[in-house]
N, C-alpha and C positions, 0 to 999 in steps of 0.2 A: 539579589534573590528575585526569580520569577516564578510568580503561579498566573497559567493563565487558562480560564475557565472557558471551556466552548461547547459545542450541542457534540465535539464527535470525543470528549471526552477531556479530564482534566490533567494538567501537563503542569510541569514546577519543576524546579530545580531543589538539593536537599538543600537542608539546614536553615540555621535565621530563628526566624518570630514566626508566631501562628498568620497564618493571612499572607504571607509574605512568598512561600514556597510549597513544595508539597511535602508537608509536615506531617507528622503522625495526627493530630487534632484535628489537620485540614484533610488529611485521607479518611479519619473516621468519618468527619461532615459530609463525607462525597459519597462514600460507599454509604453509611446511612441513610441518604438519599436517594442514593438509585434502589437499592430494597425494598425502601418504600414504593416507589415508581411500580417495578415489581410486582409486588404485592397485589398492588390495585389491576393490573395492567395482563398479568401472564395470564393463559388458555391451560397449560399444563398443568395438568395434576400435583406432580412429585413438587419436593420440595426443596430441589438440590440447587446450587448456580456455582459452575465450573470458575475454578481461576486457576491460571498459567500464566509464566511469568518469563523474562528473557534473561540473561545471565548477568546483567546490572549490579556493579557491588550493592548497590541498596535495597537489590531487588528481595532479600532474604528478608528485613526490615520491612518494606513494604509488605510482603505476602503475612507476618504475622500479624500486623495492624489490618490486615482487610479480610483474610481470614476470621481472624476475633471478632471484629463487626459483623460481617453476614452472623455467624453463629449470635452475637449479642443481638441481631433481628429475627433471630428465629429462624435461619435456614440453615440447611444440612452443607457441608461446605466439600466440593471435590476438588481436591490439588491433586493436578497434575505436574507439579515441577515444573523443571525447563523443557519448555514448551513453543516451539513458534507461535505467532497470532494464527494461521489457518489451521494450524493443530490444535488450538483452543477452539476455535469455531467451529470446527469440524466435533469435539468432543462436546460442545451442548448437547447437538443432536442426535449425536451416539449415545450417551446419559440420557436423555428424556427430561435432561435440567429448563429451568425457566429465564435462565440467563449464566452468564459470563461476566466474567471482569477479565483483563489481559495488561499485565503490569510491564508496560514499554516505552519508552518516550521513542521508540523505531529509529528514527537517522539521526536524532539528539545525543550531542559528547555526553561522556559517562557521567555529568554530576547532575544530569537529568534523571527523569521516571514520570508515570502518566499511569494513569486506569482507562483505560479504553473498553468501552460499556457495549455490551451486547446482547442482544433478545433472547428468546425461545427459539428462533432459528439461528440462532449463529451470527447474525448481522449486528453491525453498528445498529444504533437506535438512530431515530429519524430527528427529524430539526425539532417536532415539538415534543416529541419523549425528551432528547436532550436537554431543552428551554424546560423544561417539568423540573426535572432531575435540577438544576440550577436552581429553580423557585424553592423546591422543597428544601435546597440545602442552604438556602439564603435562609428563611425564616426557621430551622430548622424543625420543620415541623412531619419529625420521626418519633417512632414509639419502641421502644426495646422491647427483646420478652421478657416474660416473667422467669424465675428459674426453671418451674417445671417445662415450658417452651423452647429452651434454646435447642440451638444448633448441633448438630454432632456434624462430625472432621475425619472424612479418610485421605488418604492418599492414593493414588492410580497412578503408578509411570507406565501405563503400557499404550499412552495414546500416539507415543512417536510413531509406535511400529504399525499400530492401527491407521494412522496417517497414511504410511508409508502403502500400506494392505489398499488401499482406499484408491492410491493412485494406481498403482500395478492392478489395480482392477479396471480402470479404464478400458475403453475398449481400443482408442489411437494411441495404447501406450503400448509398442512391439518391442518386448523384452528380448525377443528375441532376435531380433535387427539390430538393436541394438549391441546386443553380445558379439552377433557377428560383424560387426561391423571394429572390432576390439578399440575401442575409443583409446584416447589416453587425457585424463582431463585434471584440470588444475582448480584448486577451488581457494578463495578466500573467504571466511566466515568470519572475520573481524572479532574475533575472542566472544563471542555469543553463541546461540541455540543454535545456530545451523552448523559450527561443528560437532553437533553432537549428529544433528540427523540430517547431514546431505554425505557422510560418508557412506552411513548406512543405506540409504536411497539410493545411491550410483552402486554401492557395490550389489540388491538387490535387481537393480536394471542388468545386471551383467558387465558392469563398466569396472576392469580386474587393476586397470594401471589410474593410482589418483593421487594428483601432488598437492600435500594441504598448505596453505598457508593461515596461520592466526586462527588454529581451530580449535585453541584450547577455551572452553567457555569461560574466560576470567572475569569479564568483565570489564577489564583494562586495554580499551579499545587501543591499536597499534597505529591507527591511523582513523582520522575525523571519517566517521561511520555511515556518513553517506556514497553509497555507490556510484561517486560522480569521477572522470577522468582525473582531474585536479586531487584525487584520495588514493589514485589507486598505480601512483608508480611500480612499489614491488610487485604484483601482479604482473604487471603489463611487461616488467622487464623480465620475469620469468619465462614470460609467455616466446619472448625475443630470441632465448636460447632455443627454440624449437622442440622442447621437449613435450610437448602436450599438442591436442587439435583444437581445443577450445578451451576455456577459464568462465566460471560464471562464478560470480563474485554477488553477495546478497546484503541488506543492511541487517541489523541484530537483531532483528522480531521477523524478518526472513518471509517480507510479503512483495520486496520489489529484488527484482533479480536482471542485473546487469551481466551483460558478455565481453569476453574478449577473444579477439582471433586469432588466428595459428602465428599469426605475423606481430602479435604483442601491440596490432593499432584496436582501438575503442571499436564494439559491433553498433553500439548506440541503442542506448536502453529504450529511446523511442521505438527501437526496432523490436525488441522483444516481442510486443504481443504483434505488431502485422507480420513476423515472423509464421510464429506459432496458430494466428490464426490464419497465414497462408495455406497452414497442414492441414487446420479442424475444418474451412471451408472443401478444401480438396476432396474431402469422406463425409462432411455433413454437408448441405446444404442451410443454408440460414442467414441472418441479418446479424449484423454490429455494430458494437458502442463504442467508444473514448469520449473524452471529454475534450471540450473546445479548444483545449489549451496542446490536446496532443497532437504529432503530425497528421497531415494529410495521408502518408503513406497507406494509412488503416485504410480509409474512402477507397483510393486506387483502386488497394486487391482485390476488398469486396465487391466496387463494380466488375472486376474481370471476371467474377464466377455469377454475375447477373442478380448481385444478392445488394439490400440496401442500407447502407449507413446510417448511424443515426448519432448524433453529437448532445452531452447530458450538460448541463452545468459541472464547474469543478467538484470535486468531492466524493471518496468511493460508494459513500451512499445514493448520491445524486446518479450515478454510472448502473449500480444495481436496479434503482427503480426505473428507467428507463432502458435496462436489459428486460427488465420483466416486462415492460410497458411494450415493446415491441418483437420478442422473441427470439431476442439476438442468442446465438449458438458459441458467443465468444464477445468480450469484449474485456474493457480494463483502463488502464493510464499509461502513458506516455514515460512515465515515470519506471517502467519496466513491471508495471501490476498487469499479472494475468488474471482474469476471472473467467471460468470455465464453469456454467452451470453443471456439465455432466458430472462435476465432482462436489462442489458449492458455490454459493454465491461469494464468494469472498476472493482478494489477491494474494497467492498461491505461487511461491518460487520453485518449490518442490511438485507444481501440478507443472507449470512452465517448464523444467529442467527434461522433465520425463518426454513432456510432448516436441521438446528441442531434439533432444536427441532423435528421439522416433523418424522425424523429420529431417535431422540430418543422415541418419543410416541411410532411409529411400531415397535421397536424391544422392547421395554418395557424392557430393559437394566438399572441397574445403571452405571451411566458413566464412573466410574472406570472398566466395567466388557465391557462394548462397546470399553471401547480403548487397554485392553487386548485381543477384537479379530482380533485386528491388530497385521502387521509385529513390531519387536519391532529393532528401530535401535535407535543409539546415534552418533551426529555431535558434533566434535569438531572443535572451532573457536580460531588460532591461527594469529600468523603474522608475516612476517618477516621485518624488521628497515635495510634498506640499506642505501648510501651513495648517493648524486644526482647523482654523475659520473658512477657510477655502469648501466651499460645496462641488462635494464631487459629482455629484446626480447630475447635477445640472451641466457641469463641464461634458458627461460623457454625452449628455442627450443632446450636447450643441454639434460634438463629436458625429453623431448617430445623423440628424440632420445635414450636417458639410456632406456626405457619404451615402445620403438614402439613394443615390442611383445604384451602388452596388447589392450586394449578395448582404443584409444583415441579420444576424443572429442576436437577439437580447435578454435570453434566459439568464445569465451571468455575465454580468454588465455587457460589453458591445466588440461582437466580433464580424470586423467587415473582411468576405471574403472575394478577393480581387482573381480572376480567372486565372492565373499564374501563382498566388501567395494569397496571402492572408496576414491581420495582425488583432488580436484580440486585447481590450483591454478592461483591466479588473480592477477593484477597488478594495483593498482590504478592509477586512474587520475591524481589526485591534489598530491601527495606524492612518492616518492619513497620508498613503500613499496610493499610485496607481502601478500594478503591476501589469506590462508590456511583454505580451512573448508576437513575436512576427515570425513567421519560413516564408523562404521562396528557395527555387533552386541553388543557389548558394549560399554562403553566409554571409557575403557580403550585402546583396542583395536585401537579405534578411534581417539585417543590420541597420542598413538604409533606410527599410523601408521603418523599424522600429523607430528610427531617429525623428523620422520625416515627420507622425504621428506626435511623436514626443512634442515636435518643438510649438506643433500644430493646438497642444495642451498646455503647454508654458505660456503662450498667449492669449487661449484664454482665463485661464487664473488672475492672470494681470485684470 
């Protein structure tokens, strides 16, 4: 059994002992903690905080233990069902609520669930709301209401379609290009919330031909629910019969959104946003983010339209403040998260799918021939297994020093970037480990150069 506690939200596995998993004792602890947080912390008047939830057998379980908490602290509670995370975000702001909870453990197999904690605007909470939210629920120092003070409980399902209303209002979203351009598209939604609402979303685009796979929201993932090549055979062989022009394929909380192409080979989820933001440059002018860890390709396009990149630490919240910090008109993760202020600040499959197509109508490209007119690079994702007593700081800064002649970046441990490639490396939280992603123009290359680095940290550990 795992529970593990962090600033962007709490994640466990079911069952066990209290402490042990995310347990009912242990979700009251958490969600009583963040209310309180809350409490102190909101600008907004009312006194509602939305949860949404993804189609997790547990997740019915979970929404009545977190439900009855906010109400047992005194706030009015709005369920929205199954709900993606950017349909929850999106429905803070819509509500005038003071916060969210969004019940998803997102690419975690199904005997996970997580609360994923959100502001007054829709956002993850920041490093120190998070580190709050932990303090208060370590010492548990929450206050319940009284009976005349609780909470009252509605229900709202109509935030899909408001979702859905929100993007088709876009102004780079051409519904009508899209129509004509009569798509035929293939989706996999891995038994969660996206197939309830990217049917609905493609056939509002105009998109009349669409082959589902795994869109029954069961719960009972059909395949390990990360959106990576290595998960997503049946798709890909679908795609091989040539029945379709494109496949976008999402994980079960429906905020990272992978492609495949007419030819059933991977588009590469790294491509997703320099994709999409090849279209929103093209009609907006403005600057962009990713995070350190994502390709180069983002950098490229945005020099080509004379606009400038900007690289945040990992983390969707670290990407948001430094999209605000600089005015980026697009940015996101590597990871296939789109975040498009024009609609929110948050990663949005269903904001990404809409602005794809758009973009594949006006080039009138097959999608294989749209992602060969990108930069073509290849990341390789390594790791290095150290010892607890081994001091990582010091390994990277020795790292940092071997290298100060190049390009370095140290917001998020140490990314040296060599005029052809780059290799960045990170040091997790919860383990002592160093995680290694390297690109260069190949994979071998990219490969190499992750090795090179590596072996370059094995020596000094010794």
């Amino acid at each position: 059994m795992t529970l593990i506690k962090s600033i962007s939200g709490i994640r466990g596995t079911i069952g066990g002992h209290a402490g042990e998993g995310l347990n009912p004792l242990d979700i009251v602890k958490f969600t009583s903690a963040y209310a309180t947080l809350i409490r102190k912390t909101t600008s907004v008047k009312s006194n509602k905080i939305v949860v949404g939830r993804d189609a997790r057998i547990s997740g019915e379980m979970v929404k009545n233990v977190v439900c009855g908490t906010l109400m047992g602290m005194g706030f009015d509670v709005v369920n929205i069902g199954l709900a993606s995370t950017p349909t929850t975000e999106l429905a803070v702001t819509m509500e005038g609520a003071c916060g969210g909870i969004i019940l998803t453990a997102s690419h975690n197999p199904k005997q996970w669930n997580a609360l994923k904690l959100l502001n007054e605007h829709g956002e993850f909470l920041n490093k120190e709301e998070g580190n709050e939210v932990l303090r208060i629920a370590e010492a548990e120092a929450f206050e319940f209401a009284d009976v005349d003070h609780l909470g009252k409980y509605t229900e709202d399902n109509s935030y899909n379609q408001k979702h859905i209303d929100s993007v088709l209002a876009l102004d780079l979203v051409d519904v009508e290009a899209i129509r004509k351009a009569d798509f035929h598209v293939a989706i996999d939604c891995v038994n969660s919330v996206g197939g309830i609402v990217l049917p609905q979303l493609l056939e509002q685009l105009g998109v009349k031909h669409v082959e589902k796979l795994y869109c029954e929201p069961t719960g009972n993932f059909q395949h390990n629910p990360e959106p990576l090549e290595k998960n997503l055979g049946d798709i890909m062989n679908l795609m091989k019969s040539g029945k379709a022009d494109v496949a976008f394929v999402v994980d079960p909380d429906v905020d990272r959104l992978a492609m495949i192409c007419e030819d059933g080979t991977m588009y590469g989820e790294e491509y997703t946003l320099v994709t999409v933001a090849d279209y929103v440059l093209k009609h907006t002018p403005g600057n962009t983010v990713s995070n350190l860890s994502s390709t180069r390709a983002l950098r490229d396009v945005t020099r080509k339209y004379g606009m400038e990149y900007n690289a945040s630490a990992v983390g969707e919240v670290n990407v948001v403040a430094k999209m605000k910090a600089t005015h980026a008109v697009i940015g996101g993760e590597g990871n296939g998260g789109v975040i498009y202020p024009a609609s929110h600040y948050g990663r949005d499959a269903l904001v990404g799918i809409a602005l794809f197509l758009s973009h594949l109508a006006h080039e009138g490209k097959k999608v294989t021939e749209l992602r060969a007119s990108y930069p073509n690079y290849f990341i390789a994702k390594n790791r290095i297994d150290l010892t607890p007593e081994t001091d990582v700081d010091a390994i990277l800064a020795k790292v940092k020093e071997l290298y100060k002649n190049e390009e370095i970046n140290d917001i998020d441990g140490v990314k040296i970037d060599f005029p052809d490639k780059w290799v960045h490396l990170r040091k997790s939280n919860t383990e002592p480990i160093i995680r290694v992603y390297s690109e260069a123009s190949t994979m071998e290359a990219a490969d190499e150069l992750g090795k090179q680095i590596m072996d370059i940290v094995y020596s000094l550990a010794k």
